[in-house]
C-alpha positions as CSV (number, residue, x, y, z in Angstrom):
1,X,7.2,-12.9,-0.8
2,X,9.4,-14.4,-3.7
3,X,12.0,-13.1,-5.4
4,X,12.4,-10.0,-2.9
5,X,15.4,-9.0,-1.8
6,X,16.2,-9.1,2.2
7,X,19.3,-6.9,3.5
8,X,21.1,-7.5,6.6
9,X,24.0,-5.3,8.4
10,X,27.2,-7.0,8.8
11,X,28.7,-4.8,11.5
12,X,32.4,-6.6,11.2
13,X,32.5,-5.6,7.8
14,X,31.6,-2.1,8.1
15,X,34.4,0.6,7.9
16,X,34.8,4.5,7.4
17,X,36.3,5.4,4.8
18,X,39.3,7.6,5.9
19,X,39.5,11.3,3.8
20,X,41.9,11.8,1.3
21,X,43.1,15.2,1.5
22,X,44.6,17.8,-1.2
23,X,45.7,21.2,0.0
24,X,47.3,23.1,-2.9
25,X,48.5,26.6,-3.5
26,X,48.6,28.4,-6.6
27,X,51.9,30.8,-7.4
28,X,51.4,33.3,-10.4
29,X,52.8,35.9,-12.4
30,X,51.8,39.9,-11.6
31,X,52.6,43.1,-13.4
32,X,54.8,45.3,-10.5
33,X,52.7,47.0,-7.9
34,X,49.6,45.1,-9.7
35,X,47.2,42.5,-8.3
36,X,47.1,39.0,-10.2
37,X,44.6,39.6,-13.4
38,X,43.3,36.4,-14.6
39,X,42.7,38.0,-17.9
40,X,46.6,38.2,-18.9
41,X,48.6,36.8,-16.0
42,X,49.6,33.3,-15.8
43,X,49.4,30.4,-13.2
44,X,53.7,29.9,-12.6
45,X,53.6,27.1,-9.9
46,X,51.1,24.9,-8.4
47,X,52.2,23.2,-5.0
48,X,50.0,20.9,-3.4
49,X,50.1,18.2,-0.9
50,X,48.0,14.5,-0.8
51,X,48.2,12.9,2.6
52,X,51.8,14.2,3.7
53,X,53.5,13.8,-0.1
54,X,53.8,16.9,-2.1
55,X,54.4,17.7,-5.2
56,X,54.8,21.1,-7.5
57,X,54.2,21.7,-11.0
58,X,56.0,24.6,-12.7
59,X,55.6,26.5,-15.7
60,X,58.5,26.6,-17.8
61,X,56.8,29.5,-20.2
62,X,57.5,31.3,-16.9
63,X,60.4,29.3,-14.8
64,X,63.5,29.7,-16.0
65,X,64.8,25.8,-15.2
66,X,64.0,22.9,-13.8
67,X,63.1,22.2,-10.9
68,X,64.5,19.1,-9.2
69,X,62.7,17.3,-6.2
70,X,63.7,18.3,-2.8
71,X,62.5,18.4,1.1
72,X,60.8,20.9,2.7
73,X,60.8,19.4,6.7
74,X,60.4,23.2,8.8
75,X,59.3,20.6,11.9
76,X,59.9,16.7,12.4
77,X,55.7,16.7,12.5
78,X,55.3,18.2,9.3
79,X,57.7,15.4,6.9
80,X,57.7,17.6,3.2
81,X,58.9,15.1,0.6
82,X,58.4,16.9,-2.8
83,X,57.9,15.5,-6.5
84,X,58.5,18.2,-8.9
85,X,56.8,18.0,-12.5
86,X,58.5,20.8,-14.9
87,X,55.6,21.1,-17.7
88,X,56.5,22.9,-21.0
89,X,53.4,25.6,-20.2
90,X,50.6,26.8,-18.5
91,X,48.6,24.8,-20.1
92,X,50.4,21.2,-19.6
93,X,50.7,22.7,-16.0
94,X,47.0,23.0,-15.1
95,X,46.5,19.9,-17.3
96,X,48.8,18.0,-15.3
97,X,47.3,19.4,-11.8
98,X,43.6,18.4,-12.9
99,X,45.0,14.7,-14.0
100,X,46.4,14.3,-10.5
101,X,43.5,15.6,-9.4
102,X,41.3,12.7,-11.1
103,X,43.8,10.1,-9.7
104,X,43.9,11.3,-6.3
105,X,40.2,11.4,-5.9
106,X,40.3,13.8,-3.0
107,X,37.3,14.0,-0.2
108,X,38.8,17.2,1.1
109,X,40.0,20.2,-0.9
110,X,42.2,22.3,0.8
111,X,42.9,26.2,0.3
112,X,44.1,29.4,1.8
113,X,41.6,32.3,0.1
114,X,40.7,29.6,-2.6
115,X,37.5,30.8,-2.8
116,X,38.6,34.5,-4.0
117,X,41.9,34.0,-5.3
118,X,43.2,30.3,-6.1
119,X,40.2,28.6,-7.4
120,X,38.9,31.4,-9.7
121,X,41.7,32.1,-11.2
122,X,42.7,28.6,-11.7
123,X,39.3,28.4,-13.2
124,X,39.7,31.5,-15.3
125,X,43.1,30.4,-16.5
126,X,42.0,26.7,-17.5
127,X,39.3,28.5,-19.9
128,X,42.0,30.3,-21.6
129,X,43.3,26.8,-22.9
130,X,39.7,25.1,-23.5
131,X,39.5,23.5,-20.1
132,X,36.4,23.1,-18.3
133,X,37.4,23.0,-14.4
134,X,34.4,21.5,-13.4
135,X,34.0,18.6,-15.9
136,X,37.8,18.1,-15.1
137,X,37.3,18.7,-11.3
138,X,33.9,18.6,-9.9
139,X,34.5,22.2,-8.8
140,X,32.4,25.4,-9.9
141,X,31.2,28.6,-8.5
142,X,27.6,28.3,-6.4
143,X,25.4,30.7,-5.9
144,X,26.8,31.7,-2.9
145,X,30.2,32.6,-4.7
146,X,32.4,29.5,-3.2
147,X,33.6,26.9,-4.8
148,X,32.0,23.2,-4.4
149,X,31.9,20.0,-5.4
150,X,29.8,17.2,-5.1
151,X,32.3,14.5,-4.7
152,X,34.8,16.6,-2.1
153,X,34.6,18.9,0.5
154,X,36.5,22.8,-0.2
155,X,37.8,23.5,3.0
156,X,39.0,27.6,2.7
157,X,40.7,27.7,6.0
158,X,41.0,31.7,5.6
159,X,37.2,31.2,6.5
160,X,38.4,29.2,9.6
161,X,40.6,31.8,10.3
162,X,38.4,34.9,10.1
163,X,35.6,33.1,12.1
164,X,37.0,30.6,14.7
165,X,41.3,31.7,15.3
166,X,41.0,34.4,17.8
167,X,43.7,36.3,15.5
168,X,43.5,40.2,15.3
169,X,42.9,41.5,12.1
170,X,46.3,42.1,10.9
171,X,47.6,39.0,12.0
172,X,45.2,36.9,9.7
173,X,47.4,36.2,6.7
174,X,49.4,33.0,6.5
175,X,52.7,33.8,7.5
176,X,50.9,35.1,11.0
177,X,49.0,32.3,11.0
178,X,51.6,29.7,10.7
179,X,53.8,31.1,13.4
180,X,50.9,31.1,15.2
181,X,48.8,28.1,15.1
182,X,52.2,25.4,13.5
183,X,55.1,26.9,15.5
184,X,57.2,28.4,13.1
185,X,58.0,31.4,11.2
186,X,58.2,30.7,7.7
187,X,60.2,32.9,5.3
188,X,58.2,34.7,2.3
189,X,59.5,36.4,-0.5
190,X,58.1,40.0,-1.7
191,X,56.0,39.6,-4.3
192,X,57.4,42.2,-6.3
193,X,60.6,40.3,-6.3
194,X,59.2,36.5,-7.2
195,X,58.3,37.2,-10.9
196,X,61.5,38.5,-11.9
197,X,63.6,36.1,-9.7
198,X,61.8,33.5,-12.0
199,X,62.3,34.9,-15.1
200,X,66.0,35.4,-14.2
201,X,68.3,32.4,-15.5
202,X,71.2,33.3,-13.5
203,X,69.2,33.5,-10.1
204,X,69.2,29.1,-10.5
205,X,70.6,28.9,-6.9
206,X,67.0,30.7,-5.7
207,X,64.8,27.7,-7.6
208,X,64.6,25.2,-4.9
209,X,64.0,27.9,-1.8
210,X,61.5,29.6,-4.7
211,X,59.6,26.3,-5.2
212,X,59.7,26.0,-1.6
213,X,58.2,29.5,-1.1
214,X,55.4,27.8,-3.3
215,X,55.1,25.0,-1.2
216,X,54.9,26.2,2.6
217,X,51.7,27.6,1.7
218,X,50.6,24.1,1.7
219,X,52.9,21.7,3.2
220,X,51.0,22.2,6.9
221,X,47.5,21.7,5.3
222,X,48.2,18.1,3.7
């Protein structure tokens, strides 16, 4: 019939797309002996990783100095080139993490707990400022209480963990996991330690192995 339109598959011109993936990490302040409340806590350092180059934003409301860029390599597999962006606040910090978001354009979102920790207080935190995550992101709360999008996969790999690892139940955070699954062991810092090490101007040796702290939580996911 005329002026209908015919299709045909050109199967030399067909390719998959491959994923982009963004595996990030969220540091933040805490009162001592006190759990993270999104309420009056702030977001201090957000590390994340696209497709093996990383990168960490830092709050310097919160961080003492600068940060410079460095490498974080714990195995020749997992290369850790980092770009550091030292924002004036929280705000320019989860501003420029939701920017870098947009440009990325991630099909796989990467977390560890993001659907109970990372993601809802990130989320919590933007509102503060006047930020909608999910116009800026894609990503809100279902009604299944995780976070989706419908432009990008969330991949919570503590789900992966709890459901598919074969860990025992006390070796099911990340630092087990790591050693576990990766092959190395890598070091943490007591919480209870990290706020004030930040806050602390004369501690500027501990910035880079504090960013990197940040980081490891995400340089194996990217």
């Amino acid at each position: 019939m005329a002026g209908q339109p015919s299709f045909a598959r050109i199967p030399e011109r067909v390719k998959r797309a491959e994923p982009v993936v963004l595996a990030f990490d969220i540091e933040t302040t805490k009162a001592p002996l006190k759990f993270p409340d999104q309420n009056i806590d702030q977001v201090m350092m957000i590390s994340y990783m696209v497709d093996g180059q990383g990168f960490l934003i830092t709050n310097r409301e919160i961080v003492s100095e600068d940060i410079e860029d460095f490498e974080y390599t714990p195995k020749d597999e997992y290369q850790g080139p980092f770009t550091v962006f030292n924002e004036k606040d929280e705000e320019a910090t989860i501003r420029r993490f939701f920017e870098h978001v947009q440009t990325a354009k991630p099909t796989v979102m990467a977390t560890f707990n993001g659907d109970l920790f990372d993601f809802p207080f990130l989320c919590a935190r933007a509102a503060v400022h006047g930020i909608d995550m999910f116009i800026e992101t894609g990503f809100a709360k279902d009604q299944e209480d995780e976070f989706k999008s419908r432009t990008c996969i969330h991949m919570d790999c503590f789900r992966w963990v709890k459901r598919d690892s074969y860990l025992p139940q006390g070796s099911q955070g990340l630092k087990a996991v790591t050693t576990a699954k990766l092959g190395y062991n890598p070091h943490e810092l007591d919480p209870e330690l990290m706020t004030p090490w930040v806050l602390c101007s004369s501690l500027m040796s501990m910035a880079e192995p504090l960013s990197q702290l940040c980081i490891r939580k995400t340089s194996h996911l990217g």
